[in-house]
N, C-alpha and C positions, 0 to 999 in steps of 0.2 A: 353804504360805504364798504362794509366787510363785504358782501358779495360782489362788486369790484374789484377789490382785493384780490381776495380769494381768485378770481376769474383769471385776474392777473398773473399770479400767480402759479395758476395750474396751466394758463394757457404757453408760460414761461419752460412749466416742469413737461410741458408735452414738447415742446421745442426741442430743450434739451435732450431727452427721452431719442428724439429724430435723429439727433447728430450721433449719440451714441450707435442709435440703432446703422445709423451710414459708415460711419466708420467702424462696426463690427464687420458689417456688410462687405469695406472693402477688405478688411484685414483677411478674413474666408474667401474673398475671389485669391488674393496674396497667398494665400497659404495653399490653395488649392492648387496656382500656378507654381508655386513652388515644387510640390508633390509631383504633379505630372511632369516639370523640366526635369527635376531630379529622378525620375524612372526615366524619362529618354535617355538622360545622362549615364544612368547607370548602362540600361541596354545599349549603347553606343557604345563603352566602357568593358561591358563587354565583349560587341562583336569583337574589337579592336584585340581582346584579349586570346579571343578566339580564332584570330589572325595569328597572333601570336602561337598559336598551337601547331596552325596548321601548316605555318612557315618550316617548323621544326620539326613535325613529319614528313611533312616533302622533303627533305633534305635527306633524313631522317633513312627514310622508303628509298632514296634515287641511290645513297651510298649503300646500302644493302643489294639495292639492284646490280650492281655493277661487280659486285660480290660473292653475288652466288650461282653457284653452277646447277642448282638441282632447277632443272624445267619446271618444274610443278612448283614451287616454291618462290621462283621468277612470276609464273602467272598472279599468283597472289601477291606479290610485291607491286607487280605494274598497275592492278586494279585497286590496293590499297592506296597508289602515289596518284591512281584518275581520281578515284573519291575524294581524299584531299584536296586537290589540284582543283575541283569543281566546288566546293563548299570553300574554298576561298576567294573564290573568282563570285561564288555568287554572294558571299560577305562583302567585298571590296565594291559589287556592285550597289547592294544594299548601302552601304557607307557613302558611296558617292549621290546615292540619290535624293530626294527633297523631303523628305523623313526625317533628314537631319541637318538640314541644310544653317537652322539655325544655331549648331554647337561647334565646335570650333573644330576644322577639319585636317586631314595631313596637309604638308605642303604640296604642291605639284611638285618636286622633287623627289619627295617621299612615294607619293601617290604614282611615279614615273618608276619607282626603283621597286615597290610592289607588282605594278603592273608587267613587268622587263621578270619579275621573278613566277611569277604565275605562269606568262608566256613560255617561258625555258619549262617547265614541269608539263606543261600540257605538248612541248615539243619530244619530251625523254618519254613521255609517256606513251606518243605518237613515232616515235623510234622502230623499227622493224628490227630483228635479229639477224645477221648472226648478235647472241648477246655479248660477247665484250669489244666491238667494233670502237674504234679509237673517236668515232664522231660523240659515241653515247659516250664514254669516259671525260668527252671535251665538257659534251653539256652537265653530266653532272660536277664536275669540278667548279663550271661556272656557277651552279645552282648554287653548292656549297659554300664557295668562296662567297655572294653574295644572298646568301642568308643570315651571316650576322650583320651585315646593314640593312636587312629588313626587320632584325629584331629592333634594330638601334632605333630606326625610323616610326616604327611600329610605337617601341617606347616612349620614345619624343610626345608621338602624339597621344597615347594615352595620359603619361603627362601632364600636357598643354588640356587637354579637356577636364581632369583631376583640380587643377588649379581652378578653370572657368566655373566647374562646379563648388567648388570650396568661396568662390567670390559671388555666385548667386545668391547659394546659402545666406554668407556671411549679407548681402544685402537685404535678402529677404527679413533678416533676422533684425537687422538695422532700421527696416521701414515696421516692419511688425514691434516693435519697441517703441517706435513713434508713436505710431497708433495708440496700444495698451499707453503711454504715456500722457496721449491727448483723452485718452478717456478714463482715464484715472483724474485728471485734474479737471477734465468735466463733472465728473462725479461729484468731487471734492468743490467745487463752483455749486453744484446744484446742493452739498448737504449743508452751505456756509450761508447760501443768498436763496437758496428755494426750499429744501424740507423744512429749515429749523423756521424760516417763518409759515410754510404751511401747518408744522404742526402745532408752533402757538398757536396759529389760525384757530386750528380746529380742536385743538383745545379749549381756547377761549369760550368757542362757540358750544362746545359738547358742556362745557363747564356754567354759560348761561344756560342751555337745556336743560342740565341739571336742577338747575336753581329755579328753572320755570316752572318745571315739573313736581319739585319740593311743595313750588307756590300752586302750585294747581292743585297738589293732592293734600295739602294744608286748607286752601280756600274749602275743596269742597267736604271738609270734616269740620268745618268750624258754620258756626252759626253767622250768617249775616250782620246782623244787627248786634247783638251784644259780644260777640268773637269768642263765645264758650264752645266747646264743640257742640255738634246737634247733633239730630235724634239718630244718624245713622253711625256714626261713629261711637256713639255712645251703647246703641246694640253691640255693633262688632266686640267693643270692649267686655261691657258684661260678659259675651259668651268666651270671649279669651280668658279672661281673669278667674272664671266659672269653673271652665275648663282645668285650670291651672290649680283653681281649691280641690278640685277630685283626685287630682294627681298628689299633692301633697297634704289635705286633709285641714284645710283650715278654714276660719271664718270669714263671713263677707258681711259687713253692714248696709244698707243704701237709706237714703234719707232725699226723701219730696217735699219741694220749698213751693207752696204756693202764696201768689202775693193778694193778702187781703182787700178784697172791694174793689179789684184792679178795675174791673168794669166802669163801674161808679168814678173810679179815677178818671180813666178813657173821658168818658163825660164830662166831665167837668174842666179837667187840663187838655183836651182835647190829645189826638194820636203823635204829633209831636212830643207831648210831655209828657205819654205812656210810654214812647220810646226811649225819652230818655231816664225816667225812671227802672225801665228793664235795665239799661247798659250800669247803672250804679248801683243798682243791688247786684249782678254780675258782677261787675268787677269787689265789688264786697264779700260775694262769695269765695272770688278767685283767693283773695288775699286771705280768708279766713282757712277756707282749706290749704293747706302746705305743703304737705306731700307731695313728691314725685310720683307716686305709685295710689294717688289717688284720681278722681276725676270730676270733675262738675260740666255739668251738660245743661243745654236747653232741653227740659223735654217737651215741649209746649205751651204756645200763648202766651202765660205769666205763670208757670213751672219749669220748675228746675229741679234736678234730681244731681244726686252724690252718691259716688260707689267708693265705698271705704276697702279695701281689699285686706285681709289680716287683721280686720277687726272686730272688737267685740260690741257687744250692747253698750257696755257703759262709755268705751270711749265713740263710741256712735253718737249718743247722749251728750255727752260735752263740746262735741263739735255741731249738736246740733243748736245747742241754746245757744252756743257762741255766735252762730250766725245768725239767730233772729235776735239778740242785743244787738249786734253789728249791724240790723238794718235798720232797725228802730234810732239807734245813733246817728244814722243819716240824716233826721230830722226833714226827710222828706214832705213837706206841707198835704195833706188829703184833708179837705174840708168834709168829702162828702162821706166817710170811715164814720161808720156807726161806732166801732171798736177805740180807736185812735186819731188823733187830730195829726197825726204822722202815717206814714205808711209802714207796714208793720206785714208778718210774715208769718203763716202757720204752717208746722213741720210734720210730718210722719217720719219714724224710722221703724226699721225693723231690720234683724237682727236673725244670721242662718249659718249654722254649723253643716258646712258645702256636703259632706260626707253622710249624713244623716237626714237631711229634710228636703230630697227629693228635687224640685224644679226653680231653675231662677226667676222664671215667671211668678211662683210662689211668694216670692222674695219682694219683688217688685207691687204685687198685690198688696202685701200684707201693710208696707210701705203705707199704699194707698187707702186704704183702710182705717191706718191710725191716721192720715191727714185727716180724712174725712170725720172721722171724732174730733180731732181737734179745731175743725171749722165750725163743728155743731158744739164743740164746749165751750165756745166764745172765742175762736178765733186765737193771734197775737202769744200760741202757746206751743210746746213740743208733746207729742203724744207717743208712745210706743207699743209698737204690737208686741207683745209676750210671746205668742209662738207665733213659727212661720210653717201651716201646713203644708200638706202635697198637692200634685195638682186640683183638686177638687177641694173645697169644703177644709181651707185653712183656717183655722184658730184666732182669734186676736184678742185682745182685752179690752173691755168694753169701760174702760176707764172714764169717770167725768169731771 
């Protein structure tokens, strides 16, 4: 069902994803078309400007011509009014052509009263001397008299295309707001109806992971059957807490709980009721031991071990009798108990100042050692090692 969901979900959050991406998509052709109309705009905007110019150097150029007496000074006037005369002629053709066919163009009156004004410059210019001959006086005065209506016309249209671009813009600007609008409330649609439940989603689900994973790495430090930790957890611990007495220099107790005649049990109550004899001395244990900062483990078969961390012999000692009263209180039934008509519990402890007695291996030995006196001193008793050697050839007390 959640991967349904979920599927649903993401298959939703790629849709949406789609539409954004399309209308980014078109917003960038829009903007892109805008960029290049407004560079035509402007070059058009230009030439026109530069119509403008050249309107009022021919005029400019034609009334000096008619003006000056120095020859030499006449040649350069006449070929400064043909260069004019030809860069406006090849503007106005530019302008008329399909370049720009889409911007908004003169009138044909306009475009009539340009064209009428270019032909008279390239007539004055095509003029022969003598130079103050009454025909060239005619032309330029005509030239003159209608060059402020080719500025006015000129104007007009520059203008008329100033506006057209101020109304692209402003549309561009108008559909590009749409856009950013549609996809702002897409946005806002996908964080209200699509993230917030994909990320409970995957919350949820990161949050069972967690929880699975807790339980996995809990099942596999706990013992099956009785739910004490087992042998490997119970390593890991000693070498931490071991560790930890070297660092600050304290003591560590451990204490080995072997269950008397468990065998003979086995036999008799068969593997059922040896099971479930393990699980209630366990949890006897659990409840006898208290601490946080201590730990009871399976360490095999029908043993159990206790690591007292910060402690000494004697309260080692007290917690150890406390838990073989506490099993013998169970009134567990063993008929076949040489020792007890209960089931009953023999202990080792021992007892190691982290800083001075070398190996926790030692520790654990010595442990073992006093159990195994107290199995050979009649069982059903706590025994303790007095020293805990070094690695080799540790000390115990050979107590009976």
């Amino acid at each position: 069902m959640h991967n349904l969901s979920f599927s649903s979900l993401t298959l939703k959050y790629i849709s949406a994803l789609a539409l954004i991406g399309f209308l980014s998509v078109i917003s960038f052709f829009n903007m892109n078309q805008l960029i290049y109309n407004e560079q035509k705009a402007a070059e058009l905007i230009n030439l026109n400007g530069r119509q403008r110019m050249l309107s009022q150097k021919m005029a400019l150029y034609s009334l000096e011509l008619i003006q000056e007496t120095d020859g030499n000074k006449r040649i350069w006037l006449r070929k400064q009014l043909s260069d004019a005369t030809i860069s406006m002629e090849n503007a106005q053709t530019r302008l008329n052509g399909e370049e720009f066919s889409g911007f908004v163009q003169a009138s044909l009156e306009d475009k009539e009263k340009i064209d009428t004004y270019i032909k008279n410059g390239n007539e004055v210019v095509a003029l022969s001397e003598p130079s103050f001959s009454d025909e060239m006086k005619k032309k330029v005065r005509e030239m003159i008299e209608k060059s402020n209506e080719v500025l006015l016309s000129i104007d007009n249209t520059v203008n008329q295309q100033q506006k057209e671009s101020e109304a692209r813009i402003a549309k561009m600007l108008y559909l590009q707001g749409i856009s950013m609008s549609v996809i702002f409330f897409v946005l806002l649609i996908e964080a209200i109806f699509l993230f917030r439940p994909m990320i409970k989603t995957i919350r949820s689900e990161t949050d069972q992971l967690v929880e699975l994973n807790q339980t996995l790495a809990k099942l596999s430090s706990l013992d099956g059957l009785t739910g004490l930790a087992n042998r490997r957890y119970f390593d890991n611990f000693l070498n931490h807490e071991w560790l930890r007495g070297i660092r600050e220099c304290t003591g560590m107790s451990a204490i080995i709980i072997d269950i008397d005649h468990f065998k003979l049990f086995n036999d008799t109550y068969g593997h059922q009721g040896g099971d479930d004899c393990l699980k209630k001395v366990a949890t006897t244990l659990q409840k006898t031991v208290k601490r946080s900062t201590d730990l009871v483990a399976r360490y095999g078969g029908e043993e159990f071990v206790v690591v007292l961390p910060k402690t000494d012999k004697n309260g080692a000692i007290r917690i150890a009798e406390k838990i073989r009263e506490e099993v013998e209180k169970l009134r567990i039934e063993h008929a076949a108990s040489s020792t007890s008509s209960w089931v009953t519990v023999s202990i080792g402890v021992a007892s190691s100042n982290i800083c001075h007695d070398g190996w926790k291996e030692n520790l654990l030995a010595a442990a073992d050692e006093a159990l195994y006196q107290a199995k050979n001193s009649g069982r059903n008793q706590v025994k303790v090692a007095e020293t805990v050697g070094f690695l080799k050839g540790y000390e115990t007390n050979k107590e009976t």
